[in-house]
C-alpha positions, 0 to 999 in steps of 0.5 A: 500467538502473534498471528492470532493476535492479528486474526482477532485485532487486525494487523499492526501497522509498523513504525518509521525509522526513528517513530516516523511514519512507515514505509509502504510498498506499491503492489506490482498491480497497477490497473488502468480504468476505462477512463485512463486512471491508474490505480495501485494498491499499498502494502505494509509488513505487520510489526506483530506478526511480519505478515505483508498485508493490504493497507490501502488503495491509491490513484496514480498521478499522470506521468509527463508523457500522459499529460501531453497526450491529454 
């Protein structure tokens, strides 16, 4: 039923400890653009049906040792 639910609803997103807001996991897919950027992708587990799923897109801040090169 729960994975219905999502199917029709979408997932939930889960809660933080004590009502915070949730953790999410960094993907082990982090791109590198043409340009140098870095991009990552961010996960989260669905509290409805615990199903991990794709919640959003980020650009990584350059490390020290990227800032030097620049």
């Amino acid at each position: 039923m729960a994975k219905l639910l999502c199917e029709l609803l979408g997932h939930k997103l889960p809660t933080g400890y004590c009502g915070s807001r949730p953790y999410l996991r960094v993907g082990n897919n982090i791109i590198i653009d043409g340009i140098g950027r870095r991009h990552a992708s961010l996960y989260a587990l669905c509290d409805r049906c615990e199903e991990e799923y794709h919640v959003a897109s980020i650009h990584l801040p350059d490390t020290d040792q990227e800032k030097e090169l620049k």
